[in-house]
DRENKOL-99571 format. One record per atom (N, C-alpha, C, CB): residue number from 1; residue in one letter; atom name; x, y negated, z. Coordinates in nm, 4 decimals, m for minus. Atoms other than C-alpha are relative to their C-alpha. Glycine has a CB too. Layout:
<nodes>
<NUM, "A", "CA", <X, Y, Z>>
...
</nodes>
This chain:
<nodes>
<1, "X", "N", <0.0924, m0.1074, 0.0315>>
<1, "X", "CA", <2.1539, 1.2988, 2.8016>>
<1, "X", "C", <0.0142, 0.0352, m0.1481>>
<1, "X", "CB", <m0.1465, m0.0404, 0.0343>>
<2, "X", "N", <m0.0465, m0.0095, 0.1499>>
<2, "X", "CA", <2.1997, 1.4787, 2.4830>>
<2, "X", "C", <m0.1410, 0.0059, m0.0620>>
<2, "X", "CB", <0.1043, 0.1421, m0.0423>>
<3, "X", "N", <0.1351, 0.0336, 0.1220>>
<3, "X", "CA", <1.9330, 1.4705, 2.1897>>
<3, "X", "C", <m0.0176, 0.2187, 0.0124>>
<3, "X", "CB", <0.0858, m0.1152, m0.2517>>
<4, "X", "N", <0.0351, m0.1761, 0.0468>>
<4, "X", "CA", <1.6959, 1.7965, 2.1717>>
<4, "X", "C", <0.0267, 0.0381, m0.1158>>
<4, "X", "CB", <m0.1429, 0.0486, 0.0009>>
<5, "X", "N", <m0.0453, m0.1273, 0.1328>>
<5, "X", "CA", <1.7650, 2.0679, 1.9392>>
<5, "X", "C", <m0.1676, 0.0003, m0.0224>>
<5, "X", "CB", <0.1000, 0.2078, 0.0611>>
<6, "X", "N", <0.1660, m0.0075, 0.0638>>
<6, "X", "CA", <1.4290, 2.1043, 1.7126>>
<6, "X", "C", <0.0605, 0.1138, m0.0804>>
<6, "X", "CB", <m0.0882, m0.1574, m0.1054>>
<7, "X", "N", <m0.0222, m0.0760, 0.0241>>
<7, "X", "CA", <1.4552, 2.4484, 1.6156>>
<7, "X", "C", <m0.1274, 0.0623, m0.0944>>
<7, "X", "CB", <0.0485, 0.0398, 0.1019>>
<8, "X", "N", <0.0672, m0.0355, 0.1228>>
<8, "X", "CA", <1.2417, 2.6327, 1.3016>>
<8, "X", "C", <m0.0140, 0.1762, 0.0025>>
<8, "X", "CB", <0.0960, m0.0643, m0.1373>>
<9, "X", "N", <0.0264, m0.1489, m0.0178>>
<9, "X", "CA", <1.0925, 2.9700, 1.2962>>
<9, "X", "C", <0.0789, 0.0505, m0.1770>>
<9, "X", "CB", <m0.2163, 0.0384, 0.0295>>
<10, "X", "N", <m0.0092, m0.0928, 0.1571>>
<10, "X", "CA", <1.2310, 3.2071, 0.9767>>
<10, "X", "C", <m0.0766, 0.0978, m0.0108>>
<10, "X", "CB", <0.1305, 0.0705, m0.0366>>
<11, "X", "N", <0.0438, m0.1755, 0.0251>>
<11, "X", "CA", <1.0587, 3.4778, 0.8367>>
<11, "X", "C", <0.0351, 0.0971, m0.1224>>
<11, "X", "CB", <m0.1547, 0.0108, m0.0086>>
<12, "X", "N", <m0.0040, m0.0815, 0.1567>>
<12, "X", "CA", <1.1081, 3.7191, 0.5350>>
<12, "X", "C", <m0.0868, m0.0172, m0.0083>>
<12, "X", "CB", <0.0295, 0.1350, m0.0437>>
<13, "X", "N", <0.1237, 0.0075, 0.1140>>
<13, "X", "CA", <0.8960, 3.6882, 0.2835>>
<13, "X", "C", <m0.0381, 0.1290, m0.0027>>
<13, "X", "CB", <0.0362, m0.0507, m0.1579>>
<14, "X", "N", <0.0650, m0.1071, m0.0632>>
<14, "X", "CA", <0.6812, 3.9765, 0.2755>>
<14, "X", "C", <0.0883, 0.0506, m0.1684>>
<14, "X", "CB", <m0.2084, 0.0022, 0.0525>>
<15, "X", "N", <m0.0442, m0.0748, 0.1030>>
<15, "X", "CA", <0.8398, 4.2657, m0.0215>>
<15, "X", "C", <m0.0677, 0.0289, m0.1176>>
<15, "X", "CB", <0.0277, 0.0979, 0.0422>>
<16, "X", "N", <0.1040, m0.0608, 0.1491>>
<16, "X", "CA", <0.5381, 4.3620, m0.1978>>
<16, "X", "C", <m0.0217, 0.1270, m0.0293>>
<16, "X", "CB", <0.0527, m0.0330, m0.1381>>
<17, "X", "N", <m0.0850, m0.0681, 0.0342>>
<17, "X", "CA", <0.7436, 4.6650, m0.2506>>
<17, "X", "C", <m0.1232, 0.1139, 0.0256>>
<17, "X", "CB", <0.1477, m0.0111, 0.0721>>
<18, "X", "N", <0.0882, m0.1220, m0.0457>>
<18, "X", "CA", <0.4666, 4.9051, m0.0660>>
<18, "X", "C", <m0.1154, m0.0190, m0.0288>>
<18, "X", "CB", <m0.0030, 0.0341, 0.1333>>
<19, "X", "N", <0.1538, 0.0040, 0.0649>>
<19, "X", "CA", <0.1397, 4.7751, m0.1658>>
<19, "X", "C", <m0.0616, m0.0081, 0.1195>>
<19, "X", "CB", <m0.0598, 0.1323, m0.0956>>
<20, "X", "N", <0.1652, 0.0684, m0.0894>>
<20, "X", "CA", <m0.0048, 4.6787, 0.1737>>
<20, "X", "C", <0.0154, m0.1439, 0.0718>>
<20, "X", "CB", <m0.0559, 0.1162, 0.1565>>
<21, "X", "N", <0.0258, 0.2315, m0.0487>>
<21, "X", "CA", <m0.1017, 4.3208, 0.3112>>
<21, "X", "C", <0.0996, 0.0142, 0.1380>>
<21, "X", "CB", <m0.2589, m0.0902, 0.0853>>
<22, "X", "N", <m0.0607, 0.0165, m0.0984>>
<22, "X", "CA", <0.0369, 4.4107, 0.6638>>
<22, "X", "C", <0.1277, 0.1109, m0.0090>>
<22, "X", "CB", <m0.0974, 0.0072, 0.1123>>
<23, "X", "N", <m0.0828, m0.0644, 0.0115>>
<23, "X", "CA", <0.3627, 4.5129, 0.7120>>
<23, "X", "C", <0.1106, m0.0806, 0.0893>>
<23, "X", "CB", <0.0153, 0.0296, m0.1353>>
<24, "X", "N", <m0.1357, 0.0906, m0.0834>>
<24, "X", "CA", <0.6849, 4.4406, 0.9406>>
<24, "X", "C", <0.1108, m0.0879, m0.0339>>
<24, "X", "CB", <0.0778, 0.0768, 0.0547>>
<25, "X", "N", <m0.0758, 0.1099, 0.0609>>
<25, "X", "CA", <0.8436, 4.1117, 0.9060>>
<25, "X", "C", <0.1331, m0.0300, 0.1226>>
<25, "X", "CB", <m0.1180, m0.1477, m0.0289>>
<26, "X", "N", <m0.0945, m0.0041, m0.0397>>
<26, "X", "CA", <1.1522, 3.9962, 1.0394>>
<26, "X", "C", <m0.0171, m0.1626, 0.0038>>
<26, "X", "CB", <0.1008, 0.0842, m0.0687>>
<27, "X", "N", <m0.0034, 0.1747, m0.0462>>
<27, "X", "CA", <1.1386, 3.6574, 1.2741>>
<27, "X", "C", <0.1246, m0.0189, 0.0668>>
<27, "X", "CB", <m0.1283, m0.0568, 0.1166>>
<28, "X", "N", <m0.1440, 0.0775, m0.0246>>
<28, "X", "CA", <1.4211, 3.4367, 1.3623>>
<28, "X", "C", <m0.0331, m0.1629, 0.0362>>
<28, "X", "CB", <0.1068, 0.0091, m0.1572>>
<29, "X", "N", <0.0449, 0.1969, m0.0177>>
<29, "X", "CA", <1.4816, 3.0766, 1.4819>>
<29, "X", "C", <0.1621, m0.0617, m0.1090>>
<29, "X", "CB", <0.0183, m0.0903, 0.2710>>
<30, "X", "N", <m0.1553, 0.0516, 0.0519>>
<30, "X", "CA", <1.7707, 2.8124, 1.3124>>
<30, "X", "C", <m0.0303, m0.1373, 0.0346>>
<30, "X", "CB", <0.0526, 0.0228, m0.1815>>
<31, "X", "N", <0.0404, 0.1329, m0.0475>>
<31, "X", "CA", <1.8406, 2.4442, 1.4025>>
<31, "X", "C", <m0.0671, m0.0540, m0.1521>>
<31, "X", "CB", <0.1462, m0.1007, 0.0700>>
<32, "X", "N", <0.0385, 0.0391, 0.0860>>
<32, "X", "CA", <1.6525, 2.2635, 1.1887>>
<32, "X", "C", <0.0983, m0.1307, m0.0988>>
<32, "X", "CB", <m0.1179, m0.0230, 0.0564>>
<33, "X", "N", <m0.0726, 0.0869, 0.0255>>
<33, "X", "CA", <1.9084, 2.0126, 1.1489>>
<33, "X", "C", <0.1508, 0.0389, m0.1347>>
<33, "X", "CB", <0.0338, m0.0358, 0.1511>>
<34, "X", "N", <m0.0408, m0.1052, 0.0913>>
<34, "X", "CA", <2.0878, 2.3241, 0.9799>>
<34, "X", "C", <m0.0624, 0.0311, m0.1457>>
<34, "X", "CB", <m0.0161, 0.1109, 0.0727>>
<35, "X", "N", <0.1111, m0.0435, 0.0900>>
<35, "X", "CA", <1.8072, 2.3775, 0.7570>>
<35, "X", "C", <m0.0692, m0.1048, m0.1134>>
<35, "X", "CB", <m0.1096, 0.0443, 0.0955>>
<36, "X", "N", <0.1106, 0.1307, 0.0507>>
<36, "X", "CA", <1.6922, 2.0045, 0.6503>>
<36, "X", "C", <0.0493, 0.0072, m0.1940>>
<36, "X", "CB", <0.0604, m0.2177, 0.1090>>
<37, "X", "N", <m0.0068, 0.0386, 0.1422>>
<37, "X", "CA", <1.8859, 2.0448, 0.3033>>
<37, "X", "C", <m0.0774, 0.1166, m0.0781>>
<37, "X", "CB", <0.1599, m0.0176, m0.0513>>
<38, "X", "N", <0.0941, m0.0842, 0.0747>>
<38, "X", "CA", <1.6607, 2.3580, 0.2270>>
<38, "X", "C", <m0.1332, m0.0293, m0.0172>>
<38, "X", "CB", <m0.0026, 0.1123, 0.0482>>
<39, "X", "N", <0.0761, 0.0727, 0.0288>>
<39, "X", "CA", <1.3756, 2.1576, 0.3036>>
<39, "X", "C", <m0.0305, m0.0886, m0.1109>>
<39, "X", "CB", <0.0054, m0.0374, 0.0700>>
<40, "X", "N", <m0.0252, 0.0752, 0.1302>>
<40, "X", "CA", <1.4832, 1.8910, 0.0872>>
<40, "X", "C", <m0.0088, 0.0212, m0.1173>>
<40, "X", "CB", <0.0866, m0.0303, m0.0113>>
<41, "X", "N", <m0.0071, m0.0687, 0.0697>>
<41, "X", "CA", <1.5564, 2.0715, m0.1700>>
<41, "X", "C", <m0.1469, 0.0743, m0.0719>>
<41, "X", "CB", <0.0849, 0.0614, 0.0611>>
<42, "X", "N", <0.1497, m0.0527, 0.0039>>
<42, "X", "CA", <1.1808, 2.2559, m0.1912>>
<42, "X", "C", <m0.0722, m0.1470, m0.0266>>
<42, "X", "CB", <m0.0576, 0.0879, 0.1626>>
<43, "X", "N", <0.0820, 0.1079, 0.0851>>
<43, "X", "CA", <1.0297, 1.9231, m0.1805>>
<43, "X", "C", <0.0303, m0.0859, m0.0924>>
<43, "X", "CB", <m0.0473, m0.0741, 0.0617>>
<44, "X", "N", <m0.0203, 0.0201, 0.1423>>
<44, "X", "CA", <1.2066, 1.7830, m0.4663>>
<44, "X", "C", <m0.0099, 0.0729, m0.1246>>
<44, "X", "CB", <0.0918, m0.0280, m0.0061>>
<45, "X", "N", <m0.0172, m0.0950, 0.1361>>
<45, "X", "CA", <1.2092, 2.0760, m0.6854>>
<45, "X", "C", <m0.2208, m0.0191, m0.0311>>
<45, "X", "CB", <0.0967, 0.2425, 0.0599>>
<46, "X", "N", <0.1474, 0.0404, m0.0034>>
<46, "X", "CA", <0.7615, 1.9987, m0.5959>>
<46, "X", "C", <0.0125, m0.0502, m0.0774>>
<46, "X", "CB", <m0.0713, m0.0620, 0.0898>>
<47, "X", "N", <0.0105, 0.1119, 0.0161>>
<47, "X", "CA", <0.8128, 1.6780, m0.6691>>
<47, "X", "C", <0.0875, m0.0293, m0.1448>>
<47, "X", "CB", <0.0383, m0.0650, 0.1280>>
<48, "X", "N", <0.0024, m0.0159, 0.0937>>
<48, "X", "CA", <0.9724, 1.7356, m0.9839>>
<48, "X", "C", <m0.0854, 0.0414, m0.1345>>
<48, "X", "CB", <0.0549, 0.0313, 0.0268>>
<49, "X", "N", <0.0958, m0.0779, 0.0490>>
<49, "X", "CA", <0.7342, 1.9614, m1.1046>>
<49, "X", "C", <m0.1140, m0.1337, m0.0633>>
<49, "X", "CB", <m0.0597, 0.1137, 0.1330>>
<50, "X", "N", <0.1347, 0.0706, 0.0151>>
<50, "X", "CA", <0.4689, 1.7375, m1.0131>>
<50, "X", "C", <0.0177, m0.1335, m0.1324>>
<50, "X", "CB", <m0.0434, m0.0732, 0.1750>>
<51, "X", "N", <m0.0374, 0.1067, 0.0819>>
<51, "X", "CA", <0.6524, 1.4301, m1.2176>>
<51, "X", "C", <m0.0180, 0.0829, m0.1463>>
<51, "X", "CB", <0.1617, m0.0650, 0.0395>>
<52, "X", "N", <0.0061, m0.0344, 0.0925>>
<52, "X", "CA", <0.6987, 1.6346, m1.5371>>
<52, "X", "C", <m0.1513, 0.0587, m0.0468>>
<52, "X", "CB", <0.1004, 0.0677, 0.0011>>
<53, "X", "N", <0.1354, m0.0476, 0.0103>>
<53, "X", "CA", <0.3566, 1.7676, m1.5030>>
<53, "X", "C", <m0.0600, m0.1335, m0.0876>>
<53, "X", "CB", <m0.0768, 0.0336, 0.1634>>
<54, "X", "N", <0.0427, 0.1625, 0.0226>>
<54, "X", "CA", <0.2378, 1.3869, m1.5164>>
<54, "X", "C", <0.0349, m0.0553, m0.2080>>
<54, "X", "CB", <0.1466, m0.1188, 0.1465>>
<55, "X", "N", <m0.0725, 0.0587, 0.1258>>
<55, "X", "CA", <0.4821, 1.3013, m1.8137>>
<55, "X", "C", <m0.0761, 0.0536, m0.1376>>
<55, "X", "CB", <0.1688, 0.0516, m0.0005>>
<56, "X", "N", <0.0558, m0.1150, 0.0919>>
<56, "X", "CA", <0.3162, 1.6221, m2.0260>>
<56, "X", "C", <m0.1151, m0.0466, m0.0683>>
<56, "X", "CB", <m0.0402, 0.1300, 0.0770>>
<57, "X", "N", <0.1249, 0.0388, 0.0231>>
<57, "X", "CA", <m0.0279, 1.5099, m1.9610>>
<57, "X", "C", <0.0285, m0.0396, m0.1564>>
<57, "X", "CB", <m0.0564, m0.1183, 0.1067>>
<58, "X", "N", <0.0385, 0.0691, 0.1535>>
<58, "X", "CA", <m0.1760, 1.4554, m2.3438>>
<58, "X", "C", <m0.0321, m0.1352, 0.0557>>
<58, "X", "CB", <m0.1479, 0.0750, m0.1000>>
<59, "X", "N", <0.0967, 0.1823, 0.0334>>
<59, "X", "CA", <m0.2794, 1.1101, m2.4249>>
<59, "X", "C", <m0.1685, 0.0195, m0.0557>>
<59, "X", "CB", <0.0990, m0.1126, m0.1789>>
<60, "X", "N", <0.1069, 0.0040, 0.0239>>
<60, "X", "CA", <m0.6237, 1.0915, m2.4071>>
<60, "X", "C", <m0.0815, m0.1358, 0.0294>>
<60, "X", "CB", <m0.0362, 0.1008, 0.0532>>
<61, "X", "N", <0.0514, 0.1013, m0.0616>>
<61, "X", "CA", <m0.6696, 0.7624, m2.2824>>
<61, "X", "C", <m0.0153, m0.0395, 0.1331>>
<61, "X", "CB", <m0.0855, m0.0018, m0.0341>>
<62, "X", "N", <0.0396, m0.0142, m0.1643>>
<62, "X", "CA", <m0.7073, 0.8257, m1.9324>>
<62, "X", "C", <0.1302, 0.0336, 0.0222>>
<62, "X", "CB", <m0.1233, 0.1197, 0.0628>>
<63, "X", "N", <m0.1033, 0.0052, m0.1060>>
<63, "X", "CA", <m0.3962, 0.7795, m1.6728>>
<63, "X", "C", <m0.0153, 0.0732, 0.1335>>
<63, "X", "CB", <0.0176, m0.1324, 0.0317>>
<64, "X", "N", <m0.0210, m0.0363, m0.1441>>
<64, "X", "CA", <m0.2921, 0.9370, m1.3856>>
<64, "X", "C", <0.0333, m0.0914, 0.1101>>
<64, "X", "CB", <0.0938, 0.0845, 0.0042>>
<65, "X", "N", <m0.0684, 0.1040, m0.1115>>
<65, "X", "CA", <m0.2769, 0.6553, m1.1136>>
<65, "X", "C", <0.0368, 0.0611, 0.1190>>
<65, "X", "CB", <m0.0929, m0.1155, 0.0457>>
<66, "X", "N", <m0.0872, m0.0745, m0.1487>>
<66, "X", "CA", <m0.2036, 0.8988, m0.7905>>
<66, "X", "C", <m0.0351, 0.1573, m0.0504>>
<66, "X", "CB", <m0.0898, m0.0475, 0.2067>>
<67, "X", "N", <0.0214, m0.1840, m0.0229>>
<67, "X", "CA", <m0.1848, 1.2661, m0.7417>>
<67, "X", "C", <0.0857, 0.0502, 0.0587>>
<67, "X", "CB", <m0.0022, 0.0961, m0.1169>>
<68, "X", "N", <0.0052, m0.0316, m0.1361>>
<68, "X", "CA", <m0.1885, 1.4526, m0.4552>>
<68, "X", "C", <0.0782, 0.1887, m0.0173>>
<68, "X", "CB", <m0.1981, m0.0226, 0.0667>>
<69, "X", "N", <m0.0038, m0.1759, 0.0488>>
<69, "X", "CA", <m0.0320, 1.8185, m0.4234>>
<69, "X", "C", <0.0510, 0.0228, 0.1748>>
<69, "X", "CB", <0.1602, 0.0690, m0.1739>>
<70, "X", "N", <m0.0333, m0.0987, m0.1484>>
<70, "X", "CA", <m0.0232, 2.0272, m0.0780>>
<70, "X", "C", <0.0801, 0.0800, 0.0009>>
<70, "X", "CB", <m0.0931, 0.0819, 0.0532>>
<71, "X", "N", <m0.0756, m0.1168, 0.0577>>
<71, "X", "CA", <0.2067, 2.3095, m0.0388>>
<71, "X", "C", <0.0635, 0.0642, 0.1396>>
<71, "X", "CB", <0.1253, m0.0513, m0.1233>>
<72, "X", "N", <m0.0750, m0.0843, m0.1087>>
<72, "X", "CA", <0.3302, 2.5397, 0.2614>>
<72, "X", "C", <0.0924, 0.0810, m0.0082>>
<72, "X", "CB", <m0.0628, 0.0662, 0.0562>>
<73, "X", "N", <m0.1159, m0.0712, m0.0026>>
<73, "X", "CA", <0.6710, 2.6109, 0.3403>>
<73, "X", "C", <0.0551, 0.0866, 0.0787>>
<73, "X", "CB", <0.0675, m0.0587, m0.0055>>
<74, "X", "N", <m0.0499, m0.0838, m0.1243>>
<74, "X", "CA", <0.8624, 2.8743, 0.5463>>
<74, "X", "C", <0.1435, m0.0146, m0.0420>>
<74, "X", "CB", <m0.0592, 0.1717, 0.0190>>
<75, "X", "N", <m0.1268, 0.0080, m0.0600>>
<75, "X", "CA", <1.2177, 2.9404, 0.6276>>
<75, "X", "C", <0.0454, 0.0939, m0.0137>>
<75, "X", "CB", <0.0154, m0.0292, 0.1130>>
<76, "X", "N", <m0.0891, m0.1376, 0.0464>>
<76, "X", "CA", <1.4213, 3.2350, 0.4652>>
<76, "X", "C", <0.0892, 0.0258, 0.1023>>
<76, "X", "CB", <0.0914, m0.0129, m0.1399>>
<77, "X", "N", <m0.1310, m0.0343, m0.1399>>
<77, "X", "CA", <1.6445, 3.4233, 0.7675>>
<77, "X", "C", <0.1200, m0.0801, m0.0554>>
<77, "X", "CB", <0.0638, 0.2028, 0.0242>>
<78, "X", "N", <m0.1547, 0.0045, 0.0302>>
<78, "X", "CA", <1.9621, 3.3438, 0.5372>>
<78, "X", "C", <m0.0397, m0.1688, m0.0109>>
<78, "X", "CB", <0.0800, 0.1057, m0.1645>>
<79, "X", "N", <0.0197, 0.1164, 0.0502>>
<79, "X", "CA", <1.9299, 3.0254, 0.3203>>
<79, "X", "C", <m0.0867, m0.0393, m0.0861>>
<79, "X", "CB", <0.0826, m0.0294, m0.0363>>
<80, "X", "N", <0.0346, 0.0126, 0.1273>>
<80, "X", "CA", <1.6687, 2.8688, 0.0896>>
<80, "X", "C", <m0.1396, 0.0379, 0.1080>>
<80, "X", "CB", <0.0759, 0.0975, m0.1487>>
<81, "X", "N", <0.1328, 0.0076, m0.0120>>
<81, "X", "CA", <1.2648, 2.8115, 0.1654>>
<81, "X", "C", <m0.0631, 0.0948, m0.1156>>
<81, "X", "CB", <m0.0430, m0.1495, m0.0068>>
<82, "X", "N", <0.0654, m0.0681, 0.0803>>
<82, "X", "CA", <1.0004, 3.0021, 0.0029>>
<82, "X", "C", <m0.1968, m0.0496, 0.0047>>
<82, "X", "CB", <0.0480, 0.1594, 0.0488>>
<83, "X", "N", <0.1200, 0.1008, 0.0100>>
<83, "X", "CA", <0.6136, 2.8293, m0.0811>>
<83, "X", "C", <m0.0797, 0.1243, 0.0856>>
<83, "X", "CB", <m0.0681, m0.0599, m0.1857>>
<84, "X", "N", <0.1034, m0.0963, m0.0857>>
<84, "X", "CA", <0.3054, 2.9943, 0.1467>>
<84, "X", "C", <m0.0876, 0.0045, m0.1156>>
<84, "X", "CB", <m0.0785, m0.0613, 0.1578>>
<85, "X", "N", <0.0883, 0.0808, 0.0642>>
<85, "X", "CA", <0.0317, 3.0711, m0.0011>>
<85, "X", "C", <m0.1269, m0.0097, 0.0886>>
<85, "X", "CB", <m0.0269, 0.0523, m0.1391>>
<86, "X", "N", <0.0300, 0.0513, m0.0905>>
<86, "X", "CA", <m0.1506, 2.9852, 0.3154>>
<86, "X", "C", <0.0506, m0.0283, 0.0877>>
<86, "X", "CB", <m0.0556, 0.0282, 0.0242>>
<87, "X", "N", <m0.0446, 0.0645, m0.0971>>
<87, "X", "CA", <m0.0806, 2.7403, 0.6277>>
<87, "X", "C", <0.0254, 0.1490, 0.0962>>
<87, "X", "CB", <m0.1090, m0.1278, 0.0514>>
<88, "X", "N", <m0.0479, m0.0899, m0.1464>>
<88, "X", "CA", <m0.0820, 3.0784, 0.8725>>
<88, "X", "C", <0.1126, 0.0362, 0.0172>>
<88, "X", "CB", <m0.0556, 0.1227, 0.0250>>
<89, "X", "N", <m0.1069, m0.0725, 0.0232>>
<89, "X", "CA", <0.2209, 3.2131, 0.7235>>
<89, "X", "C", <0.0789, m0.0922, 0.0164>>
<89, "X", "CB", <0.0124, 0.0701, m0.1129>>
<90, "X", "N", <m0.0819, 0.0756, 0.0429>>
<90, "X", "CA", <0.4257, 2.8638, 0.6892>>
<90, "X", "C", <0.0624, m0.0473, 0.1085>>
<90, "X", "CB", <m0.0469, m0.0849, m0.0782>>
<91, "X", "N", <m0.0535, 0.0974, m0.0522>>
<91, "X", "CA", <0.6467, 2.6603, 0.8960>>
<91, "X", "C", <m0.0092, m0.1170, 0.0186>>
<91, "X", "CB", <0.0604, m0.0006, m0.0222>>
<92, "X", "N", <0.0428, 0.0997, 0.0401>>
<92, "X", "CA", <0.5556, 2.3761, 0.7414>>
<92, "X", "C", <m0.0541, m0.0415, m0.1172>>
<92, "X", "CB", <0.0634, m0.0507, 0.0194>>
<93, "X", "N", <0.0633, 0.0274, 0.1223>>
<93, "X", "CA", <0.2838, 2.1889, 0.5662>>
<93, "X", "C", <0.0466, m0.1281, m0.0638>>
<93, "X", "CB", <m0.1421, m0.0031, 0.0198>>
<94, "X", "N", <m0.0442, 0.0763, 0.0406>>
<94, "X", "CA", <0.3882, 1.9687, 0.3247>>
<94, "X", "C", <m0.0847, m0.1015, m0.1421>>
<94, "X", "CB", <0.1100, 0.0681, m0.0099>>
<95, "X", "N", <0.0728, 0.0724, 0.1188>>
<95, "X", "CA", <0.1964, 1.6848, 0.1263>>
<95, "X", "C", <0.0567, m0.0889, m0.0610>>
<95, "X", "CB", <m0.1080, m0.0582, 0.0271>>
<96, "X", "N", <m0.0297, 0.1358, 0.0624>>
<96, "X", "CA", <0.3336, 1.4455, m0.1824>>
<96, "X", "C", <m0.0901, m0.0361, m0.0521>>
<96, "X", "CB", <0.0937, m0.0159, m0.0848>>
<97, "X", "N", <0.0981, 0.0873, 0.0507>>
<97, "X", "CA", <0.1678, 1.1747, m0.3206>>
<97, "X", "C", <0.0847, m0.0765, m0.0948>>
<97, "X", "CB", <m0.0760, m0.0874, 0.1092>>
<98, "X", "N", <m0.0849, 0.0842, 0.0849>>
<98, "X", "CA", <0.2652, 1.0164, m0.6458>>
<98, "X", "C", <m0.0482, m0.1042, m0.0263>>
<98, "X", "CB", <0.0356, 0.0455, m0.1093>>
<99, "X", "N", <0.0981, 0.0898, 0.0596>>
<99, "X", "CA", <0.1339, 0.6912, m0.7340>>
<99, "X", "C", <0.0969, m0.0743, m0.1178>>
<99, "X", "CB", <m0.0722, m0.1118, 0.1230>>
<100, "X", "N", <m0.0800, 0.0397, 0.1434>>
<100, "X", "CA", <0.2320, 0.5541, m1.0980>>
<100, "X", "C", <m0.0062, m0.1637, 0.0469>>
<100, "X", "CB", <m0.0990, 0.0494, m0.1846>>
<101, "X", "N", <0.0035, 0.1951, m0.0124>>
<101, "X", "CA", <0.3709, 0.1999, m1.1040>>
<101, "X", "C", <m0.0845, m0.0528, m0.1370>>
<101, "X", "CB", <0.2033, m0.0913, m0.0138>>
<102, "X", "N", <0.0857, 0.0439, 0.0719>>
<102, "X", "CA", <0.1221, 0.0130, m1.2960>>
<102, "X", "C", <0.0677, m0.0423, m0.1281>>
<102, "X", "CB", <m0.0702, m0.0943, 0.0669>>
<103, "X", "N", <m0.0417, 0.0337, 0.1350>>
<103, "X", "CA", <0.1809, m0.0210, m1.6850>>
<103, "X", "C", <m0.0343, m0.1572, m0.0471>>
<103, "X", "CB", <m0.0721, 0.1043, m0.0961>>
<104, "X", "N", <0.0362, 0.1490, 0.0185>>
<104, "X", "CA", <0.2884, m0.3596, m1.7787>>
<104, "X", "C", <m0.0747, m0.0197, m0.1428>>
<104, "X", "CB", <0.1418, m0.0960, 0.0059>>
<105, "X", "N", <0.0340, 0.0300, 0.1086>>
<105, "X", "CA", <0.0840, m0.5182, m2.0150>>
<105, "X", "C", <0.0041, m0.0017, m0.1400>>
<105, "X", "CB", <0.0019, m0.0464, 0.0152>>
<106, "X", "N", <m0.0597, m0.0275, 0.1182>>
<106, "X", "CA", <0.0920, m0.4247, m2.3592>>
<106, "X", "C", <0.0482, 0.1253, m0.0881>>
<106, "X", "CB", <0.0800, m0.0547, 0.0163>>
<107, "X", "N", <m0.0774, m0.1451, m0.0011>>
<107, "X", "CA", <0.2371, m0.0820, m2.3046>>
<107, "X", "C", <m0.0966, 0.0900, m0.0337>>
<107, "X", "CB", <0.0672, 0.0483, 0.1411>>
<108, "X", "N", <0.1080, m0.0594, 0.0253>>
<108, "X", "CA", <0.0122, 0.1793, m2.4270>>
<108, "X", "C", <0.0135, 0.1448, 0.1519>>
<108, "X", "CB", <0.0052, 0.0491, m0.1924>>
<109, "X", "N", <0.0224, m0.0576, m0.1388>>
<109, "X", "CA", <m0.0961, 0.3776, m2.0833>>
<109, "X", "C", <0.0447, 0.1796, m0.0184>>
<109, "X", "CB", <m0.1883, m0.0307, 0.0503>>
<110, "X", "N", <m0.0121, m0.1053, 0.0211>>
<110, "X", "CA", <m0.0917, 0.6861, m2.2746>>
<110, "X", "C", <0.1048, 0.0649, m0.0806>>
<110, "X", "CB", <m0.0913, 0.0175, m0.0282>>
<111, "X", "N", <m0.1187, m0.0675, 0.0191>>
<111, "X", "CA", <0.2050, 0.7602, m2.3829>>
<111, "X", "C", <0.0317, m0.0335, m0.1838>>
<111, "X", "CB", <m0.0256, 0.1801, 0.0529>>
<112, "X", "N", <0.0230, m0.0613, 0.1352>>
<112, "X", "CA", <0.1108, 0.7745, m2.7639>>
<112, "X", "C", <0.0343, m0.1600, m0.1028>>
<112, "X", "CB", <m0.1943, 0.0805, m0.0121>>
<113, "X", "N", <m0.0257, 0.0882, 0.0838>>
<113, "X", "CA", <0.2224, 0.5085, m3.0775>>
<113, "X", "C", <m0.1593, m0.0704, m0.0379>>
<113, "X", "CB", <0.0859, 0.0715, m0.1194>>
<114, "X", "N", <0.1062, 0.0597, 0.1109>>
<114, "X", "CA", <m0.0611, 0.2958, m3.1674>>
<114, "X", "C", <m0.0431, m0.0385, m0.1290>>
<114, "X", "CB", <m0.0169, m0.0651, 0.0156>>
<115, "X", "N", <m0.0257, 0.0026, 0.1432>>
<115, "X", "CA", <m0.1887, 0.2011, m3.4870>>
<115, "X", "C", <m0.1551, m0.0801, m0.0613>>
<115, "X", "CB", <0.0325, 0.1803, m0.0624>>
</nodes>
């Protein structure tokens, strides 16, 4: 018996171009198995974000021990995902979670030279 095909809706992203909310979109399917490095791809470029975000944070004393970020994806006809900015429109919802490995002893939490 062969393994199912798990197949993924596409849509265009809407243009903008005319100025109204509804307007005719263009649906499609692709294997997903086709598709997984555009996935990938979207949730690392997140998950980048989210890390450098972290790193930025000022030093104020206070740490980031987890943080959470949601985000809904869809499926460009050609190649390449594009973020929702609601679940109705998406393909898929997608949640990371970062949790910081605990600062060993000594280390100042916040980033900053002591003194």
């Amino acid at each position: 018996m062969s393994e199912p095909i798990v197949r993924v809706e596409t849509r265009s992203p809407l243009s903008g171009s005319d100025g109204r909310q509804i307007s005719a979109r263009r649906y499609g399917t692709a294997e997903l198995t086709q598709r997984e490095s555009d996935l990938q791809a979207a949730i690392r470029s997140v998950l980048g974000a989210m890390s450098q975000a972290v790193r930025n944070a000022p030093a104020t004393g206070l740490t980031v021990g987890e943080l959470e970020v949601g985000f809904n994806v869809a499926f460009a006809p050609e190649d390449g995902v594009y973020l929702c900015s609601s679940p109705a429109e998406a393909t898929f919802e997608v949640k990371l979670s970062l949790k910081l490995a605990d600062t060993p002893q000594g280390a100042d939490p916040g980033g900053a030279a002591g003194g």
